[in-house]
Legacy VTK file of the C-alpha trace (Angstrom):
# vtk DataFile Version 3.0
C-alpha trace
ASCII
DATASET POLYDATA
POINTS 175 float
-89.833 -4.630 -25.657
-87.398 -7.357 -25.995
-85.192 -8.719 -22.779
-82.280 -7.295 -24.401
-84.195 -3.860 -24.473
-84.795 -3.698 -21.297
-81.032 -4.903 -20.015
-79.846 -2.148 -21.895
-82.423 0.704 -21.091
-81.782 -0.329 -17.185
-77.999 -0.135 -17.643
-78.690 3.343 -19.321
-80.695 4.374 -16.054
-77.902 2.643 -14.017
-75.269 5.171 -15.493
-78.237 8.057 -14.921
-78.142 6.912 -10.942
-74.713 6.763 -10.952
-74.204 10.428 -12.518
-76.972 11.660 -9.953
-75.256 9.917 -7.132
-72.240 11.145 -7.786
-73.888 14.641 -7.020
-73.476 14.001 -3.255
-77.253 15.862 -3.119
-79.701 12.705 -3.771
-80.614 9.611 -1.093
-80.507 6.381 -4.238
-80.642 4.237 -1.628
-84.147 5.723 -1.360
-84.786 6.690 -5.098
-83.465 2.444 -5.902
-85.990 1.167 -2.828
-89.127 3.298 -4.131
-87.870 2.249 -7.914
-88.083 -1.466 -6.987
-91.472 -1.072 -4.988
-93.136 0.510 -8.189
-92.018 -2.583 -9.937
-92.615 -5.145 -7.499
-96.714 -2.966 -7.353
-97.169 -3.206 -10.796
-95.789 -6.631 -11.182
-98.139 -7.730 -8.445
-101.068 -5.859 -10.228
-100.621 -6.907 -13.888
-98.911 -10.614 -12.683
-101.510 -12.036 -9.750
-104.489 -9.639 -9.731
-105.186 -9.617 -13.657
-104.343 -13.617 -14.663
-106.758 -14.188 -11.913
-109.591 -12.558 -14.111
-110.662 -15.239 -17.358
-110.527 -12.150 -19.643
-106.936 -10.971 -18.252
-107.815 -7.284 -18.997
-106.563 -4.888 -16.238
-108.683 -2.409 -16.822
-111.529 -4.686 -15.342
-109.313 -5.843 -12.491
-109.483 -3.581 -9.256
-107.413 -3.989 -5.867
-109.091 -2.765 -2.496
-107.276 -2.793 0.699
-108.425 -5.599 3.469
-109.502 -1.999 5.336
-110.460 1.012 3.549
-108.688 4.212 5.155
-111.644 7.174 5.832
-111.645 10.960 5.173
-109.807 12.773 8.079
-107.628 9.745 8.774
-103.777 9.501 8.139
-102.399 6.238 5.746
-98.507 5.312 4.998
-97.965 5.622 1.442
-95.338 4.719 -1.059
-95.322 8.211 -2.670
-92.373 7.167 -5.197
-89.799 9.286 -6.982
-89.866 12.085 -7.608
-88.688 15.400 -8.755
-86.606 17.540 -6.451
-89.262 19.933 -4.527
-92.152 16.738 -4.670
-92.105 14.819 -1.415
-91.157 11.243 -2.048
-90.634 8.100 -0.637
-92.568 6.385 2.218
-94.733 8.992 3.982
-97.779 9.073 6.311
-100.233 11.507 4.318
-104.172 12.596 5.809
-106.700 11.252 3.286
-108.974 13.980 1.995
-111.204 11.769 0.050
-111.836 8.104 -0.738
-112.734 7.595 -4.255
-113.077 3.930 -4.592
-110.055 2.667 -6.365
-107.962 5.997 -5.154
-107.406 8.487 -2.418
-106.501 11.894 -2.590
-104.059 12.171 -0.318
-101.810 15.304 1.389
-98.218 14.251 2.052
-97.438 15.178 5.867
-94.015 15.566 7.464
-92.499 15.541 11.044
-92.282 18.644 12.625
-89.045 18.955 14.005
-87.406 22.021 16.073
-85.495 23.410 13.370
-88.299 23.451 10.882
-89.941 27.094 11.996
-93.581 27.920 11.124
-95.972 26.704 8.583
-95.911 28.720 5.452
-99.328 29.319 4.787
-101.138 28.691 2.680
-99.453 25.768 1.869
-98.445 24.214 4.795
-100.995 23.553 7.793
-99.700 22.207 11.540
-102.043 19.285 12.366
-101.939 17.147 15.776
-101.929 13.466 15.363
-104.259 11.452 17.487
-100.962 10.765 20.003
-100.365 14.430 19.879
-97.478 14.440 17.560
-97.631 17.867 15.858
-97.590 16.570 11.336
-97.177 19.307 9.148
-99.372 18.766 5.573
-97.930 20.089 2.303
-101.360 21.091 0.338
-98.879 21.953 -1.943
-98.032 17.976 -2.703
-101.723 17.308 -3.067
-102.384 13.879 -5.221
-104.736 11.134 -6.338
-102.951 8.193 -5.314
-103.495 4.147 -6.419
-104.623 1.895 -3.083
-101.156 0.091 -3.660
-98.794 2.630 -2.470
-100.778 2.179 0.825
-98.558 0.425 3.395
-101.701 -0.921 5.279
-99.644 -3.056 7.563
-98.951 0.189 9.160
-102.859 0.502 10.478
-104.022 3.992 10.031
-103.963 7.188 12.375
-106.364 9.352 13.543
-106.209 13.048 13.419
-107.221 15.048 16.266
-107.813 18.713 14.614
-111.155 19.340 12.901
-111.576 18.049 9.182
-113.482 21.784 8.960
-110.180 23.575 9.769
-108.176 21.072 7.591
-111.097 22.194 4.715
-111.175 25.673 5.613
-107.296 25.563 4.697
-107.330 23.673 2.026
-109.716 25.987 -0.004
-107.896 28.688 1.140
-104.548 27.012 -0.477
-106.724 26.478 -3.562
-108.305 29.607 -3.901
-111.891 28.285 -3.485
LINES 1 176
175 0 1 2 3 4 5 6 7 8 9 10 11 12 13 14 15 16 17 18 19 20 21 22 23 24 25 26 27 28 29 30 31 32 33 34 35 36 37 38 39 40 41 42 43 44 45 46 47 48 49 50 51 52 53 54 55 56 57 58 59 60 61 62 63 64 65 66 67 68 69 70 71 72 73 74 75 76 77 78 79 80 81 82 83 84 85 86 87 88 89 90 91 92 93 94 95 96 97 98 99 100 101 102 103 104 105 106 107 108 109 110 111 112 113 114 115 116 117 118 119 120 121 122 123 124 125 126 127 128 129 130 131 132 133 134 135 136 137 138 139 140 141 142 143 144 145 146 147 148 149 150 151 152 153 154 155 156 157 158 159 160 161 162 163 164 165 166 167 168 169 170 171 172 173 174
């Protein structure tokens, strides 16, 4: 794509955010900082990881965190944009599995006093290891890239049993 291509796509997604803005209903503050973050990712990826490889072929090139998260642990990731019921943006989310270059990952929120109960099956209260009450959102389940992870942030540990976290997780998917 030629630099004039891509002034005049990101002036067409300019007028987009504008329009959408303009709605009153979205955060682009937040949907602009996760925008640049992708780019800035991706541009670390394909711009220092890959020319440091002779071949320059990305799909030989593979970043891994200074500490790998475990199962059962809790990560802050970069979830992105999104569409309107997805959860976006920075979040802390409980990794259900490592899988080398990826984790699957389960958004978690704050609960707060106004939020009522988990809706089961696709919500599940957890306690954080400071005894903060997280609510997960099996519901947002996703494979996720080890660069969204905001490792600076350390990790947390989660305080109620990976077998009940399992036990309703299979029951979310039917398993």
């Amino acid at each position: 794509m030629s630099k004039a291509n891509i002034q005049e796509e990101f002036c067409e997604i300019a007028r987009l955010a504008e329009m959408l803005d303009a709605t009153g209903c979205y955060d682009m503050d937040l949907f602009i900082a996760g925008l640049k973050q992708m780019i800035k990712g991706n541009l670390f990826f394909y711009g220092t990881l890959a020319k440091k490889y002779p071949e320059k072929d990305p799909s030989s090139v593979f970043y891994d965190l200074k500490v790998n998260p475990e199962a059962h642990q809790l990560v802050y990731v970069q979830l992105g944009n999104g569409y309107a019921k997805e959860t976006r943006a920075p979040h802390w989310c409980y990794v259900l599995k490592n899988a080398g270059q990826k984790l699957t990952v389960i958004p978690v929120t704050s609960v707060k006093k106004h939020s009522g109960p988990a809706r089961a099956p696709f919500e599940l209260n957890i306690e954080e290891e400071d005894g903060t009450i997280g609510r997960m959102h099996f519901d947002d389940v996703r494979s996720i890239d080890k660069l969204r992870v905001n490792d600076k942030k350390g990790y947390r540990s989660v305080l109620t049993p990976r077998s009940d976290i399992v036990a309703a997780f299979k029951k979310y998917m039917d398993l």
